[in-house]
N, C-alpha and C positions, 0 to 999 in steps of 0.2 A: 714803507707806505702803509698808512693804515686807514680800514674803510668801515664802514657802520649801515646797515638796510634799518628802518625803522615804519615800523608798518601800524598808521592809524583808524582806529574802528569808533567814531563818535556817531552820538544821537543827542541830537538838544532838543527835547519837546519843543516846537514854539518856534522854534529860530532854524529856517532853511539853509542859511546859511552857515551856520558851524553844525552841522550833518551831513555827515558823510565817510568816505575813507580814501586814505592816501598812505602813498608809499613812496621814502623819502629815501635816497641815496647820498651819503656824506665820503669824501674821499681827503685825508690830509697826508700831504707829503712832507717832511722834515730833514733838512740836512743841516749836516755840522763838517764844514771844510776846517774847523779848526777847535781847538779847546774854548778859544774867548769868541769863537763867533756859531752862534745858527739861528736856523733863522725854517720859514715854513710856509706852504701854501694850502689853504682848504678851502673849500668847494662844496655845497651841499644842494639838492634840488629834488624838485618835487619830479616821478620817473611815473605814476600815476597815480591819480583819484575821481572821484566818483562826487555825487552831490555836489553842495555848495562850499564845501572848505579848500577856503584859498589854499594856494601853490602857497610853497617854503622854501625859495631859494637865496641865500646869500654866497657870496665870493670873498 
């Protein structure tokens, strides 16, 4: 399993909405039951922010 913290610090003069900060948590699991097969699931999401910048989550 492998994980990732990614910690954002924006300021857009002008635009309330992309200022701000967020703190993003990625988590991806990988397995291989075989030589010819694998395969993997990841997950990432917004864990908190501040201001106007949107959440980042995909599955």
């Amino acid at each position: 399993m492998q994980g990732r913290v990614e910690y954002l610090d924006r300021v857009t003069p002008g635009d309330a909405t992309n200022t701000g900060t967020r703190t993003d948590l990625a988590l991806r699991y990988t397995a291989t039951p075989s030589d010819a097969l694998s395969w993997y699931v990841y997950g990432q999401g917004s864990v908190d922010r501040t201001g106007g910048l949107a959440r980042n989550e995909r599955f």
